[in-house]
LOVEX-861415 format. One record per atom (N, C-alpha, C): residue in one letter; atom name; x, y, z. Coordinates in steps of 0.02 Angstrom, whole numbers, plus 50000, padded with zeros to 5 digits. Example, Ala and Ser with C-alpha at 12.3 -4.5 7.8 and 13.67 -1.06 7.14 Angstrom:
2
- rest, atom, east, north, up
- A, N, 50660, 49716, 50390;
- A, CA, 50615, 49775, 50390;
- A, C, 50660, 49835, 50390;
- S, N, 50642, 49888, 50354;
- S, CA, 50684, 49947, 50357;
- S, C, 50645, 50002, 50394;
//
This chain:
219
- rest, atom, east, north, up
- X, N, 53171, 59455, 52511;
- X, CA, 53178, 59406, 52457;
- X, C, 53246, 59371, 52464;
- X, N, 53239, 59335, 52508;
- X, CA, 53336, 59326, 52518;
- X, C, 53342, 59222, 52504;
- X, N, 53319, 59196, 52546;
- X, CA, 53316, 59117, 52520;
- X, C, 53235, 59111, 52547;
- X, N, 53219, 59078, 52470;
- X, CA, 53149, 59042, 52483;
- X, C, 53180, 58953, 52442;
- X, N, 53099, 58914, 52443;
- X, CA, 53102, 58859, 52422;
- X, C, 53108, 58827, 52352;
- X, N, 53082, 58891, 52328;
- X, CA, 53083, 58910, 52259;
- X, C, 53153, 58903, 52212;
- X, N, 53177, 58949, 52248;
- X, CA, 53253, 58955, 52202;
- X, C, 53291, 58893, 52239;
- X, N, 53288, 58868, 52301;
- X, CA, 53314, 58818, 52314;
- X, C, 53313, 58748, 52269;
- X, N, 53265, 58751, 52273;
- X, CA, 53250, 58685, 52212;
- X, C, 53270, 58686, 52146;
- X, N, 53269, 58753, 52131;
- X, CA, 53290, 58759, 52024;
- X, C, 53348, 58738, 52038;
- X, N, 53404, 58756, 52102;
- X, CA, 53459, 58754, 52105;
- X, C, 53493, 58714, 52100;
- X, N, 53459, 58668, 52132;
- X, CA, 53483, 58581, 52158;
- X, C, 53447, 58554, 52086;
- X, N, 53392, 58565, 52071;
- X, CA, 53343, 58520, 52008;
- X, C, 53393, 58524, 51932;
- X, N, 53397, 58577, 51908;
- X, CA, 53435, 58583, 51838;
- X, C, 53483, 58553, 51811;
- X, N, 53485, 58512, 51768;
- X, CA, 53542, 58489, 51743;
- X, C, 53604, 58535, 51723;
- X, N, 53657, 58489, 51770;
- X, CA, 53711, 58525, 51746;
- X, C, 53765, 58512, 51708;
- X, N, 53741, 58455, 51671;
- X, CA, 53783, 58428, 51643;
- X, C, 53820, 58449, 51583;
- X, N, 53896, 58433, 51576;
- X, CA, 53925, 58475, 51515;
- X, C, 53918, 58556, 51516;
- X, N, 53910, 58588, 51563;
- X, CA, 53897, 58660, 51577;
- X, C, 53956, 58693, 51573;
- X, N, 53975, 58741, 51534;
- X, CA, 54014, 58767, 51560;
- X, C, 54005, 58869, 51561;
- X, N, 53962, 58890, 51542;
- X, CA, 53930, 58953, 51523;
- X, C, 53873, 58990, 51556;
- X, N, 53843, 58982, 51630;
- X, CA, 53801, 58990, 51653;
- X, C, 53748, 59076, 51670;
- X, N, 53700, 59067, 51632;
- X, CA, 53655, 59153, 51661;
- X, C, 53610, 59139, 51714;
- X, N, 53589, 59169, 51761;
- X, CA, 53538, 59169, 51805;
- X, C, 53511, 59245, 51799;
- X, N, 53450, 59246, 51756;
- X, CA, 53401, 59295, 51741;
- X, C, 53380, 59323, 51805;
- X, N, 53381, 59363, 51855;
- X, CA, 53344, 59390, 51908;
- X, C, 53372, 59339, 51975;
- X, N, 53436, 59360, 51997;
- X, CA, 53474, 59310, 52041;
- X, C, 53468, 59321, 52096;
- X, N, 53434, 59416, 52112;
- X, CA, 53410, 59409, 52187;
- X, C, 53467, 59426, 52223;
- X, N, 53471, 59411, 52263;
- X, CA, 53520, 59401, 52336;
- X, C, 53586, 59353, 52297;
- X, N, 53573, 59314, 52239;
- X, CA, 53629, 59256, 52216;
- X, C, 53621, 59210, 52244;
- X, N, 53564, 59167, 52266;
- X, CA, 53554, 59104, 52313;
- X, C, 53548, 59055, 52239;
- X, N, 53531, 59062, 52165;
- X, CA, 53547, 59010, 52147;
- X, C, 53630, 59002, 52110;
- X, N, 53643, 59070, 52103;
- X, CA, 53716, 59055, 52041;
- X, C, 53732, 59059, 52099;
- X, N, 53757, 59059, 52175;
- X, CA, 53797, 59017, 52198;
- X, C, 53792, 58946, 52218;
- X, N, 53726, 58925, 52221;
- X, CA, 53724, 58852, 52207;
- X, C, 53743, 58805, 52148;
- X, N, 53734, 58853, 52085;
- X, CA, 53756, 58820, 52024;
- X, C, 53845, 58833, 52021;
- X, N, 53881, 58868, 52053;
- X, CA, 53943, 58875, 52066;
- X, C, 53971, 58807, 52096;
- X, N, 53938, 58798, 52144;
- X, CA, 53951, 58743, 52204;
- X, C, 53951, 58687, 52166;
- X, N, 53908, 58664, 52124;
- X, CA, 53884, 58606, 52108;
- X, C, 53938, 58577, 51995;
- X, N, 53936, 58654, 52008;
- X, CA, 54002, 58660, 51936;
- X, C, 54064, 58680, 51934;
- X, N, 54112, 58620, 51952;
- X, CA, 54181, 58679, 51991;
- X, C, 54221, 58708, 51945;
- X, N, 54196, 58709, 51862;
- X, CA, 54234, 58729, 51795;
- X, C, 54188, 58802, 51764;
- X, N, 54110, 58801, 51790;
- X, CA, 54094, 58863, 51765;
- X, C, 54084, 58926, 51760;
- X, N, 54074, 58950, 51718;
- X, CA, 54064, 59023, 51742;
- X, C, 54010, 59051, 51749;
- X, N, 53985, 59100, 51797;
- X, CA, 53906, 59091, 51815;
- X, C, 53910, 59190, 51798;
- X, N, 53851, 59191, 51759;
- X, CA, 53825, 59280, 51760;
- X, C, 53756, 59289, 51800;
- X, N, 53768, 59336, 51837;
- X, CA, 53687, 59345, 51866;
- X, C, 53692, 59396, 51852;
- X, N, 53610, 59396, 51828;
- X, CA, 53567, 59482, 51822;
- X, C, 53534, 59497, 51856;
- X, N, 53529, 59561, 51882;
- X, CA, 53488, 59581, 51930;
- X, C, 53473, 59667, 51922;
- X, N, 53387, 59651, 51916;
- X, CA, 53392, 59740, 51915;
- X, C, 53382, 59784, 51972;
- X, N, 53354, 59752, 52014;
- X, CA, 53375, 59790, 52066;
- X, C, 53428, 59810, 52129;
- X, N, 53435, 59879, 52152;
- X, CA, 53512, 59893, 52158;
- X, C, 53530, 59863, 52231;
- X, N, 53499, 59871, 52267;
- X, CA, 53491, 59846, 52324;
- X, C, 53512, 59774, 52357;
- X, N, 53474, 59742, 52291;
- X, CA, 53476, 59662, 52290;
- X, C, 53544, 59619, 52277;
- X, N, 53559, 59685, 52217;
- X, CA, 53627, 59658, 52165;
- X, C, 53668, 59675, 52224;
- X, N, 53671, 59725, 52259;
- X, CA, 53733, 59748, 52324;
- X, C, 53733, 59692, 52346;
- X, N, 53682, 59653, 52401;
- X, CA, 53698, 59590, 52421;
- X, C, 53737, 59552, 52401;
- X, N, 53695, 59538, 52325;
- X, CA, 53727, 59475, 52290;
- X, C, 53789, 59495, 52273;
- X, N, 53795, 59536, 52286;
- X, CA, 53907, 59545, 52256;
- X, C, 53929, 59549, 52312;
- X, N, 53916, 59549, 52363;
- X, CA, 53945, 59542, 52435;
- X, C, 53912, 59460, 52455;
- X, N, 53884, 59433, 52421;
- X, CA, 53890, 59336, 52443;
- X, C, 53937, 59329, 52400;
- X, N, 53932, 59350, 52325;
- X, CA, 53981, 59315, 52283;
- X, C, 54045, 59321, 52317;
- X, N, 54074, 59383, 52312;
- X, CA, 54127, 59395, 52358;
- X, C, 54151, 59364, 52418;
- X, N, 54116, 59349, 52451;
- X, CA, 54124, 59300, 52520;
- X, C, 54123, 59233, 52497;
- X, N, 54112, 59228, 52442;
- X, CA, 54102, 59161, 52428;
- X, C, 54152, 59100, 52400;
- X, N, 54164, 59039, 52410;
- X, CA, 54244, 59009, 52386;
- X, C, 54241, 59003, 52309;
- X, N, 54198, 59028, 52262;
- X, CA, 54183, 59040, 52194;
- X, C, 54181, 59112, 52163;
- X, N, 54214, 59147, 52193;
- X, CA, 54196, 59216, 52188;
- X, C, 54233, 59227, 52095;
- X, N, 54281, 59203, 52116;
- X, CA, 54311, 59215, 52032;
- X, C, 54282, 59198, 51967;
- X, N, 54236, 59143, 51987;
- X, CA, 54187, 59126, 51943;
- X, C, 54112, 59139, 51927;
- X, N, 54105, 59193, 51980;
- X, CA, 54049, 59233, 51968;
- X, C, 54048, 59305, 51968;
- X, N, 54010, 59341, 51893;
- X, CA, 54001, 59404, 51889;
- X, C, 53921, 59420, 51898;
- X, N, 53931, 59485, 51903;
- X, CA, 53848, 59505, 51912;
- X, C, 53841, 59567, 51873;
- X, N, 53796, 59592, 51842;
- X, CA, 53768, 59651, 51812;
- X, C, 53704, 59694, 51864;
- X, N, 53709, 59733, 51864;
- X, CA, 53644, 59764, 51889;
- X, C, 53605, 59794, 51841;
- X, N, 53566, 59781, 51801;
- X, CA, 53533, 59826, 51732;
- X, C, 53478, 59758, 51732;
- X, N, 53433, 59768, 51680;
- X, CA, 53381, 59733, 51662;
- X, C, 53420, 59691, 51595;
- X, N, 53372, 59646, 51614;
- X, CA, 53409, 59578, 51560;
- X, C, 53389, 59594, 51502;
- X, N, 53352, 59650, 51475;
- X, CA, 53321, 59659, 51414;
- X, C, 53400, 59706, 51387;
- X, N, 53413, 59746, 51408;
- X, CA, 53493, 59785, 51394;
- X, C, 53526, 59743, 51405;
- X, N, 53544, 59693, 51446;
- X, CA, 53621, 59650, 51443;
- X, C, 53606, 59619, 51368;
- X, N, 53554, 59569, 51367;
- X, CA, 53530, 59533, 51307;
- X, C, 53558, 59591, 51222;
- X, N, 53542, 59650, 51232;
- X, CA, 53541, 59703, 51179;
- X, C, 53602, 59712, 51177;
- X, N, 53656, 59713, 51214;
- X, CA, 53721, 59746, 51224;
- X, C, 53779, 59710, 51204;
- X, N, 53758, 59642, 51224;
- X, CA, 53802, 59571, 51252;
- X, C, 53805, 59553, 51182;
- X, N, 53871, 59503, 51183;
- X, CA, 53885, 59481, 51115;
- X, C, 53902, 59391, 51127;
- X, N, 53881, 59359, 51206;
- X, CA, 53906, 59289, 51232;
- X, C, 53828, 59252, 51240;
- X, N, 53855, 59195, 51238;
- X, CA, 53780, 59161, 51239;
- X, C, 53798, 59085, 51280;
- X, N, 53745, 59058, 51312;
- X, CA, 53766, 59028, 51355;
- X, C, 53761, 58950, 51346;
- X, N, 53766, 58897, 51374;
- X, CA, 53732, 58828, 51365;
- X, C, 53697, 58812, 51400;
- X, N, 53685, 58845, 51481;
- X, CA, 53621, 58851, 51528;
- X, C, 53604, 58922, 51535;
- X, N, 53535, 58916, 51535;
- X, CA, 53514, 58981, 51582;
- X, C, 53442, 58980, 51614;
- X, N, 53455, 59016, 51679;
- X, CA, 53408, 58980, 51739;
- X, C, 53368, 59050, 51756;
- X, N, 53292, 59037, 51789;
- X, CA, 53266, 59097, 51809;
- X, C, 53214, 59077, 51860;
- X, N, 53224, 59106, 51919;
- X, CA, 53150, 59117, 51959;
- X, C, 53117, 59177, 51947;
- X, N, 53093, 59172, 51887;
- X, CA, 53059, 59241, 51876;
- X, C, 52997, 59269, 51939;
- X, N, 52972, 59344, 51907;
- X, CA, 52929, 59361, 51931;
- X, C, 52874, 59345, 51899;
- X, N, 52835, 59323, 51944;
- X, CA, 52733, 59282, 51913;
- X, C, 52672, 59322, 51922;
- X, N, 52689, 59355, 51959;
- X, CA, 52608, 59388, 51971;
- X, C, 52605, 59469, 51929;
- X, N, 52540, 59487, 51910;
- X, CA, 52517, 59514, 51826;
- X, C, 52473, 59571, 51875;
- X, N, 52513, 59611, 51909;
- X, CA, 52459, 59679, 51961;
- X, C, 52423, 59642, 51999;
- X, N, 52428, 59597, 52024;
- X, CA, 52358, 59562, 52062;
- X, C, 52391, 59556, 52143;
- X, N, 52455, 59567, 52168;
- X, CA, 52476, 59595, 52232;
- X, C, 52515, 59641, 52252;
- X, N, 52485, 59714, 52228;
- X, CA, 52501, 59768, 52233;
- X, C, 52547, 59774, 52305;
- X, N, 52600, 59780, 52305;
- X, CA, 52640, 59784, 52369;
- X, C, 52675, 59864, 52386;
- X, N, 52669, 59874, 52446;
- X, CA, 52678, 59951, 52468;
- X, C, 52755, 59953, 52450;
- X, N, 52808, 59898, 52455;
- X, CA, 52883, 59885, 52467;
- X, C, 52886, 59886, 52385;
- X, N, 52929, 59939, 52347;
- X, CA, 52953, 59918, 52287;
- X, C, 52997, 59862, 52260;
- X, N, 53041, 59860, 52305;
- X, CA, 53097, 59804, 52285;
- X, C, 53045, 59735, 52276;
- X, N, 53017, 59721, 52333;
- X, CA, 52960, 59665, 52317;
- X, C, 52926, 59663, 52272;
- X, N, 52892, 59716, 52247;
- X, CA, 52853, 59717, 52199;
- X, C, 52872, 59701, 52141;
- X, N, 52960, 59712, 52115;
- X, CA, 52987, 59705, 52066;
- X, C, 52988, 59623, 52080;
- X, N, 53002, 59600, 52123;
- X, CA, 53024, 59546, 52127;
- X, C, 52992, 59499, 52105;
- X, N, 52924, 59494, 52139;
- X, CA, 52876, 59474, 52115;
- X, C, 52826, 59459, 52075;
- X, N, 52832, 59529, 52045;
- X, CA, 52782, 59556, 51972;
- X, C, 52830, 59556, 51916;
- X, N, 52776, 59552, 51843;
- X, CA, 52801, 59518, 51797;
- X, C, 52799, 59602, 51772;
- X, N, 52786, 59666, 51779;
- X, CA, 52797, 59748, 51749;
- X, C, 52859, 59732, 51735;
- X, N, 52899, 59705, 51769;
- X, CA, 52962, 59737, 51723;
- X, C, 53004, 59690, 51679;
- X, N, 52968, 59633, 51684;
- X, CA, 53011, 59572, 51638;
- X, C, 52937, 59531, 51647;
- X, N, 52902, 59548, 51587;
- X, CA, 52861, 59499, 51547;
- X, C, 52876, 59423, 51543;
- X, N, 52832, 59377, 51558;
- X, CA, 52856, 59309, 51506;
- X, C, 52893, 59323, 51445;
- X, N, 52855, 59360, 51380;
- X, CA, 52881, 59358, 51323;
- X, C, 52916, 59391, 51313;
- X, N, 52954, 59423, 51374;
- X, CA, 53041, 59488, 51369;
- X, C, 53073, 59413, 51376;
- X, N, 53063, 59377, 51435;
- X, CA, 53099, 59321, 51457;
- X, C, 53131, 59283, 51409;
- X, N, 53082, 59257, 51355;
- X, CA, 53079, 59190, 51320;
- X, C, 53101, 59241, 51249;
- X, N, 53116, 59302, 51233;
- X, CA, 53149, 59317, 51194;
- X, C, 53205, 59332, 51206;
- X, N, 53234, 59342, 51276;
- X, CA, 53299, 59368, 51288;
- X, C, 53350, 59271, 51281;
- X, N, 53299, 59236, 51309;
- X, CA, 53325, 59161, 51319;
- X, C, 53336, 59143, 51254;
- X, N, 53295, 59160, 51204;
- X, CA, 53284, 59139, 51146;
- X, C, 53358, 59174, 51082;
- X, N, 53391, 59202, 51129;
- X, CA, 53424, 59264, 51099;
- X, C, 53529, 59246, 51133;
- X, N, 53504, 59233, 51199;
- X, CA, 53568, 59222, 51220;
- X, C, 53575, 59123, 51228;
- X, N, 53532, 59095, 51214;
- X, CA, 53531, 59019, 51224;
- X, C, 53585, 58996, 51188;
- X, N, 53627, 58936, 51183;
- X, CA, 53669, 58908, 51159;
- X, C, 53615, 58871, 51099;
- X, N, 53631, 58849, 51046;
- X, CA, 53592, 58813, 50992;
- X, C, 53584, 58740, 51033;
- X, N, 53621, 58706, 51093;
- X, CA, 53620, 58629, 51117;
- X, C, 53601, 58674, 51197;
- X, N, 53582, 58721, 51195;
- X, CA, 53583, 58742, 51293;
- X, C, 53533, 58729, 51316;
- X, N, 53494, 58729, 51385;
- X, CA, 53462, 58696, 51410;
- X, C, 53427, 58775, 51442;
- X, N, 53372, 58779, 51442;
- X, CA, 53343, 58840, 51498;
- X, C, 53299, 58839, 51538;
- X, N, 53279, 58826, 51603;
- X, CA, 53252, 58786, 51640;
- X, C, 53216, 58863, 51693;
- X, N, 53157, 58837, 51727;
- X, CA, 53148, 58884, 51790;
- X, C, 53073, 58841, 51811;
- X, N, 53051, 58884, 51877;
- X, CA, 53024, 58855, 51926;
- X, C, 52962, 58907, 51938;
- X, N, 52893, 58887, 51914;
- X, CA, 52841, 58908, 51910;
- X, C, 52770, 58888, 51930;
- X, N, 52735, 58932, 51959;
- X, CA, 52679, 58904, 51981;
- X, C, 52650, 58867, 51939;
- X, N, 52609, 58838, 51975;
- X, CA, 52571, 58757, 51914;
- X, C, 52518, 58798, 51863;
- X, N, 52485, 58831, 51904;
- X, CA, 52449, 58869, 51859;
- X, C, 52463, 58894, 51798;
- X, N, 52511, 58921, 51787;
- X, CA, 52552, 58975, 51730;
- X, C, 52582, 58908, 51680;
- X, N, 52595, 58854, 51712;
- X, CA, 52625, 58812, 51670;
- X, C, 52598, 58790, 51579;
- X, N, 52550, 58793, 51570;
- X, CA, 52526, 58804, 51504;
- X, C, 52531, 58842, 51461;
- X, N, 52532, 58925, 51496;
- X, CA, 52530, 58990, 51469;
- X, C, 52609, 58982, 51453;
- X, N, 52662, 58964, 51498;
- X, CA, 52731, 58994, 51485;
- X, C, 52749, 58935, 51423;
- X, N, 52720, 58871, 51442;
- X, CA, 52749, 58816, 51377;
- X, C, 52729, 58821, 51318;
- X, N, 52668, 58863, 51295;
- X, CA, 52654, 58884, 51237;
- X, C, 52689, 58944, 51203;
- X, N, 52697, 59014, 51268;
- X, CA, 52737, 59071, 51234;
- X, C, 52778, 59034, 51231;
- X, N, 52829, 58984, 51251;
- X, CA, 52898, 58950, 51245;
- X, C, 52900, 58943, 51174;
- X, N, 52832, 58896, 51154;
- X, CA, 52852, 58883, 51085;
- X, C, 52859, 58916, 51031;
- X, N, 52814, 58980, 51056;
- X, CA, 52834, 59044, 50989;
- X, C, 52899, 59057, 50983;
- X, N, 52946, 59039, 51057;
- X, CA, 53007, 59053, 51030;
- X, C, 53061, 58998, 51013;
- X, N, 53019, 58939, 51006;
- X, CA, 53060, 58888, 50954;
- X, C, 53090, 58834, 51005;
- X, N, 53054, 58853, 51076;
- X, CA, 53106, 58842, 51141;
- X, C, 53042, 58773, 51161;
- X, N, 53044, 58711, 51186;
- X, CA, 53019, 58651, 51202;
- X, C, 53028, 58628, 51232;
- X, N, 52974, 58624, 51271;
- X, CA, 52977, 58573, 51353;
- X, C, 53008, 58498, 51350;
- X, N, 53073, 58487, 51374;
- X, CA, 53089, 58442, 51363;
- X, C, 53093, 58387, 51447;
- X, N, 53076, 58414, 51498;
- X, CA, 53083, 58385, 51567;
- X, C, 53010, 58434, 51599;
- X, N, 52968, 58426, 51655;
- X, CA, 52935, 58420, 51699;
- X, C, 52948, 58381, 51771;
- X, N, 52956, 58411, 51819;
- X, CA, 52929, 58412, 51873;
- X, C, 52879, 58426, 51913;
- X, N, 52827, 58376, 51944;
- X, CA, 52804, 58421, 51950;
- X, C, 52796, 58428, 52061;
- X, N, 52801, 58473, 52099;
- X, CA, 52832, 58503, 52154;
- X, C, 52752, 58490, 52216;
- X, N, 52747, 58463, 52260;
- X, CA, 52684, 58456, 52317;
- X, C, 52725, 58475, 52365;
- X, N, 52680, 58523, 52392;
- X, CA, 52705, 58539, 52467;
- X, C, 52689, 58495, 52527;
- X, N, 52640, 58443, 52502;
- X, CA, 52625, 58391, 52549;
- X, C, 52594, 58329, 52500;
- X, N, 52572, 58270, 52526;
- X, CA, 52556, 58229, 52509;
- X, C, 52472, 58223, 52508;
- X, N, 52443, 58280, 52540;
- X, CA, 52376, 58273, 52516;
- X, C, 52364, 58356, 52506;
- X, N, 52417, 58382, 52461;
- X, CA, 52411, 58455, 52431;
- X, C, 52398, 58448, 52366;
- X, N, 52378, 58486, 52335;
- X, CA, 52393, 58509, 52243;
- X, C, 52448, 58508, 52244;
- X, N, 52470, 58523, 52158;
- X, CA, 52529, 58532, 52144;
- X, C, 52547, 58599, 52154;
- X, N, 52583, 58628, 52172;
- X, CA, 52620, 58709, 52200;
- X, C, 52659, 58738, 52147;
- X, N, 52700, 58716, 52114;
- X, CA, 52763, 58732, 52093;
- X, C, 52759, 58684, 52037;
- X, N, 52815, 58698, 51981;
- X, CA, 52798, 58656, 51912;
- X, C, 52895, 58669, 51888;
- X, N, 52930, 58623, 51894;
- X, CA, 53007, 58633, 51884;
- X, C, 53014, 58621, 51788;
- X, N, 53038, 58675, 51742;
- X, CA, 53027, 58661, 51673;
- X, C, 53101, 58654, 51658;
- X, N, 53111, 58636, 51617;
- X, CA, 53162, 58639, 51580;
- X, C, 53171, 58632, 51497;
- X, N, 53179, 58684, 51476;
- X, CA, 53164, 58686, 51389;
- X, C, 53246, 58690, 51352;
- X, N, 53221, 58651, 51282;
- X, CA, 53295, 58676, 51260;
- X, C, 53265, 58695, 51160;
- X, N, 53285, 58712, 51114;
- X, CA, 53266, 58699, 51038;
- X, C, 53272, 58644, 51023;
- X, N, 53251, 58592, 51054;
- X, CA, 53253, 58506, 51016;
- X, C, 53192, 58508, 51039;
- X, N, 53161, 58487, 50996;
- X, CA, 53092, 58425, 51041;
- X, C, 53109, 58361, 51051;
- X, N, 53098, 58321, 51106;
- X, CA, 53113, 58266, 51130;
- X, C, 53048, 58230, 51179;
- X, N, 53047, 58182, 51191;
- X, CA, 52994, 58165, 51233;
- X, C, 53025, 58187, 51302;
- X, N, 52961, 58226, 51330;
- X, CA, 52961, 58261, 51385;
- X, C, 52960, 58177, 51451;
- X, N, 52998, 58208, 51493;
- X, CA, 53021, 58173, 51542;
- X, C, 52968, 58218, 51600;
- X, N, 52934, 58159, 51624;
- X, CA, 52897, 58182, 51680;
- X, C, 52900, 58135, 51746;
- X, N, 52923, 58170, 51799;
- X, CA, 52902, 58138, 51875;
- X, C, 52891, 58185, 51939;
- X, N, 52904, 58202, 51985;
- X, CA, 52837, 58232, 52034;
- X, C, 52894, 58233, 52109;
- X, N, 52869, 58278, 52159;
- X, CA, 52930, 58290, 52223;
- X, C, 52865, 58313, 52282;
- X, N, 52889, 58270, 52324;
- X, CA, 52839, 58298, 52370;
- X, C, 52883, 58316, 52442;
- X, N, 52880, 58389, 52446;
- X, CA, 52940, 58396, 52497;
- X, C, 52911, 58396, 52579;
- X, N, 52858, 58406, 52592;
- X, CA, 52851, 58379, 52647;
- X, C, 52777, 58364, 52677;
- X, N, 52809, 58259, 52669;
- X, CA, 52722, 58227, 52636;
- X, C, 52705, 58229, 52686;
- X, N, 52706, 58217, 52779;
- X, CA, 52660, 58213, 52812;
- X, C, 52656, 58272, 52869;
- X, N, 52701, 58290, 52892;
- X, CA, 52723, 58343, 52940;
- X, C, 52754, 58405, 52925;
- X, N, 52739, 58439, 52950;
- X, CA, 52791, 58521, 52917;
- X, C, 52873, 58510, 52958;
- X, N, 52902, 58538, 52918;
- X, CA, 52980, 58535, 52926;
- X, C, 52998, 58460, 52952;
- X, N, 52959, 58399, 52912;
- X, CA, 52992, 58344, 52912;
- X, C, 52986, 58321, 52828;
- X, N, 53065, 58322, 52800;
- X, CA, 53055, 58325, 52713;
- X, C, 53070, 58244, 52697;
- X, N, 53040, 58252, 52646;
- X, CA, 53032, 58202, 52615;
- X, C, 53126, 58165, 52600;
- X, N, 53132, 58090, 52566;
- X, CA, 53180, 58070, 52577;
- X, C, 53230, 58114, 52517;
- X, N, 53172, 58106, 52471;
- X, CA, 53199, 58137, 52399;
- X, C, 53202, 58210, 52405;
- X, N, 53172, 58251, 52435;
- X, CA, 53182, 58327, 52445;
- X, C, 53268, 58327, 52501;
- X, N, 53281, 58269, 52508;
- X, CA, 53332, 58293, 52579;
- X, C, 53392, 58259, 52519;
- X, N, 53383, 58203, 52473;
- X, CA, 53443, 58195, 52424;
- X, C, 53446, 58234, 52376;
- X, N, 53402, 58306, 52372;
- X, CA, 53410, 58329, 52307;
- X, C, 53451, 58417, 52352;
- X, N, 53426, 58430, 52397;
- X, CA, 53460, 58478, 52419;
- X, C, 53489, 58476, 52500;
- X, N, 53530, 58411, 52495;
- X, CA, 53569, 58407, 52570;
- X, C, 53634, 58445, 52561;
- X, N, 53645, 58449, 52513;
- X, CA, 53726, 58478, 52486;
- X, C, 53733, 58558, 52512;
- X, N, 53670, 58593, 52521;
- X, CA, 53631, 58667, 52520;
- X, C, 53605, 58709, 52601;
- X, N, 53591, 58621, 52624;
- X, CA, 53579, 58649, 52692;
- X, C, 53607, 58620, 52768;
- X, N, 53613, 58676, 52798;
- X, CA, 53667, 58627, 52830;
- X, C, 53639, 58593, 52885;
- X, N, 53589, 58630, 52897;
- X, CA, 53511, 58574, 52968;
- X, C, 53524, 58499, 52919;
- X, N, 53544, 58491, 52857;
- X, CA, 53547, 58434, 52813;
- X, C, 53593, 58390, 52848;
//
């Protein structure tokens, strides 16, 4: 689980504007709070991560990294930081886990990664709902499918789709991926569409190469 396309994109996609307080719910390896580091040279970025393995990495990128001072990490489940913690943020970002037992994997760390056992949607959208700034923005990157199910639990927690993306892996694909971004305002939802690579594989689109050239360095 180290860089996919997934977290690449929330990274580069999210507004960062006026940020200065940043969480990344399940940060993995740290491939997005060090992109949101890069891209905010005033904030301070928390990543959670519950698994131990993963979090080792990610404190050895942070560490290596020219932002290191501005990024901490926890290793515990975001349901105890959320319970413990007394700070709340004005962004907070997540590539959660999506799949509900339906790809039983022999590798645990994957399995966490992937599966929603140990952080529910509705652990998610209460912990967001709990550490959010009253003006913060909380955004993540989800299959198209789920996109209905997560914008409705959203609203039980008062939390409203205020931006859409929506993500093609090609130009004569479905939609793949669904980029959200919620905050407690309702506002008219802002919708437009990314197609990262419309005719050939590993030839990206113009707009996939201005939204994350900063990220890669084949860029």
């Amino acid at each position: 689980m180290k860089v996919g396309t997934d977290g690449v994109l929330l990274g580069a996609w999210v507004d960062i504007s006026s940020v200065t307080n940043i969480l990344d719910i399940g940060t993995g390896t740290g491939l997005i709070a060090l992109m949101l580091a890069q891209r905010t040279p005033l904030s301070n970025i928390t990543a959670i991560e519950i698994d131990h393995l993963a979090s080792e990495q990610a404190l050895e990128n942070f560490q290596n990294s020219p932002w290191s001072n501005r990024l901490s990490l926890f290793n515990q489940s975001v349901q105890i930081y959320a319970k413990d913690t007394s700070r709340s943020f004005d962004l907070i970002v997540s590539n959660p886990p999506y799949f509900e037992n339906i790809l039983t994997s022999d590798n645990t760390q994957r399995q966490i990664a992937r599966h929603t056992n140990t952080l529910s949607f509705e652990e998610l959208l209460e912990v967001v709902r709990k550490l959010l700034m009253a003006n913060g923005i909380f955004s993540v990157i989800l299959p198209y499918s789920l996109k209905s199910t997560f914008v409705e639990l959203a609203k039980q927690q008062s939390l409203f789709l205020n931006k859409i993306t929506h993500v093609y892996p090609t130009n004569k694909s479905e939609i793949k991926r669904v980029l959200l971004s919620f905050s407690f305002k309702k506002t008219e939802i802002k919708k437009d569409a990314l197609v990262i690579e419309p005719d050939k594989r590993h030839q990206y689109s113009k707009e996939y190469i201005q939204m994350t050239e900063d990220f890669y360095l084949n860029f």
